[in-house]
C-alpha positions in Angstrom: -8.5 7.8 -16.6 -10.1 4.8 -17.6 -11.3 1.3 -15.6 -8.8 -1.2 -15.5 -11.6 -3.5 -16.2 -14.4 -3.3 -18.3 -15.7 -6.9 -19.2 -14.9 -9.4 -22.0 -15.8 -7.2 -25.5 -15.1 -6.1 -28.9 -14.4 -2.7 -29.9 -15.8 -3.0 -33.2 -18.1 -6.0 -34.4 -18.9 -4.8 -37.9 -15.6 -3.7 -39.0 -12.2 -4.9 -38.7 -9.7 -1.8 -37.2 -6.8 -1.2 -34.6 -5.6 0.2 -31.6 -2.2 1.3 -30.0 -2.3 0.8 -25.9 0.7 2.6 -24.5 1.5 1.6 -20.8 2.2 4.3 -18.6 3.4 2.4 -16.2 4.7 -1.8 -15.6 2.1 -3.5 -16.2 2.3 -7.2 -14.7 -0.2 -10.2 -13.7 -1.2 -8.3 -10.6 -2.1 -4.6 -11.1 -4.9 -5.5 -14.5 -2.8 -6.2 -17.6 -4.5 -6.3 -21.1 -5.7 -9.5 -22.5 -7.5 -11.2 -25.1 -9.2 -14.3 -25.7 -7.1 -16.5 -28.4 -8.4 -19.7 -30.1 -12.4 -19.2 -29.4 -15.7 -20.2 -31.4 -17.1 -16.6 -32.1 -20.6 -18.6 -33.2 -21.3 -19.9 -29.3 -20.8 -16.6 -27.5 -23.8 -14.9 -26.9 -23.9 -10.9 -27.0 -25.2 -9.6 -23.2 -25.2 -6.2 -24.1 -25.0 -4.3 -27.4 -25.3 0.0 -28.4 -25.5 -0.3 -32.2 -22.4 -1.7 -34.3 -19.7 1.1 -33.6 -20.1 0.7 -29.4 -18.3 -2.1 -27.7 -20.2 -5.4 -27.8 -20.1 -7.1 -24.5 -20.1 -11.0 -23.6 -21.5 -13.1 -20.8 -18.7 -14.7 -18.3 -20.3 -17.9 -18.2 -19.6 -18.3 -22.3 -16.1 -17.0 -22.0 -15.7 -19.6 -19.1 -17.5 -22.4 -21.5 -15.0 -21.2 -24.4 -11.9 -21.5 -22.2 -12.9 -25.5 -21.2 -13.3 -25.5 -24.8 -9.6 -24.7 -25.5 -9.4 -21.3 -25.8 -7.0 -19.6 -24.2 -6.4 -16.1 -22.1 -3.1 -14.0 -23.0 -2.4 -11.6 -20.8 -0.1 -8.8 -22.1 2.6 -8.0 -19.2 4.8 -4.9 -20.1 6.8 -2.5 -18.8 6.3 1.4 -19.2 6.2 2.8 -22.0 5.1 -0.4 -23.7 3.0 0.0 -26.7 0.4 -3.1 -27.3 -1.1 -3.0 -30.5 -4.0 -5.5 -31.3 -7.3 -5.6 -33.7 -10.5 -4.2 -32.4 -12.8 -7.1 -33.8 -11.2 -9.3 -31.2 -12.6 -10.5 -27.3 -10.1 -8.5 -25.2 -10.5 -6.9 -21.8 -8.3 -5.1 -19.0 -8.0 -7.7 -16.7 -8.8 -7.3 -12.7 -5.9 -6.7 -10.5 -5.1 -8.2 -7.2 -5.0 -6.3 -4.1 -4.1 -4.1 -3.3 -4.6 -3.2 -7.1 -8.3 -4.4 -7.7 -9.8 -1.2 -8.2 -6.6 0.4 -9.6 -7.7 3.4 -12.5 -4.7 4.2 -14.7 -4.6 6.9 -17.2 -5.0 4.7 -20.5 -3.6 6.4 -23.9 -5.5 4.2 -27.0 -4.9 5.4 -30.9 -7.5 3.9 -32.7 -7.5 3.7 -36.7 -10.8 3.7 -39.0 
């Protein structure tokens, strides 16, 4: 089981690669969909946490906030079960926090990740 939240990051930062999200259940605006960050300068966002190059890099709200009046854009990925998203590691992405009564929702999460 896995937080339907985890923060604004990239999977991989030195490296470009993949991974395969299968929705085990609907996913929609309320209950924490996935979502990336589209259309955003990667040069202003400053790194708030880092574990070495092959751990998730973390980035501060406040940039991603400064990014979006920017013009960036958030695309939430709304699906139902047995959905597969597939997207590129390298990119901002994040599980998005649900509503209530969903806001602390944990969902088993299924990822495939390639090299």
């Amino acid at each position: 089981t896995a937080s339907s939240a985890g923060g604004w990051h990239k999977d991989k930062t030195h490296a470009p690669g993949f991974k395969a999200l299968l929705y085990v259940e609907d996913v929609r605006g309320d209950n924490g969909p996935f979502s990336m960050l589209l259309n955003y300068n990667n040069t202003r966002l400053r790194r708030c946490s880092t574990m070495g190059n092959a751990a998730p890099q973390f980035y501060a709200e406040a940039d991603i906030g400064e990014e979006l009046e920017r013009g960036a854009n958030i695309v939430e990925f709304h699906a139902p079960k047995g959905s597969v998203v597939l997207f590129e590691t390298s990119s901002i992405h994040r599980g998005q926090v649900g509503s209530p009564p969903h806001a602390s929702l944990e969902r088993p999460l299924f990822a495939l990740q390639g090299p």
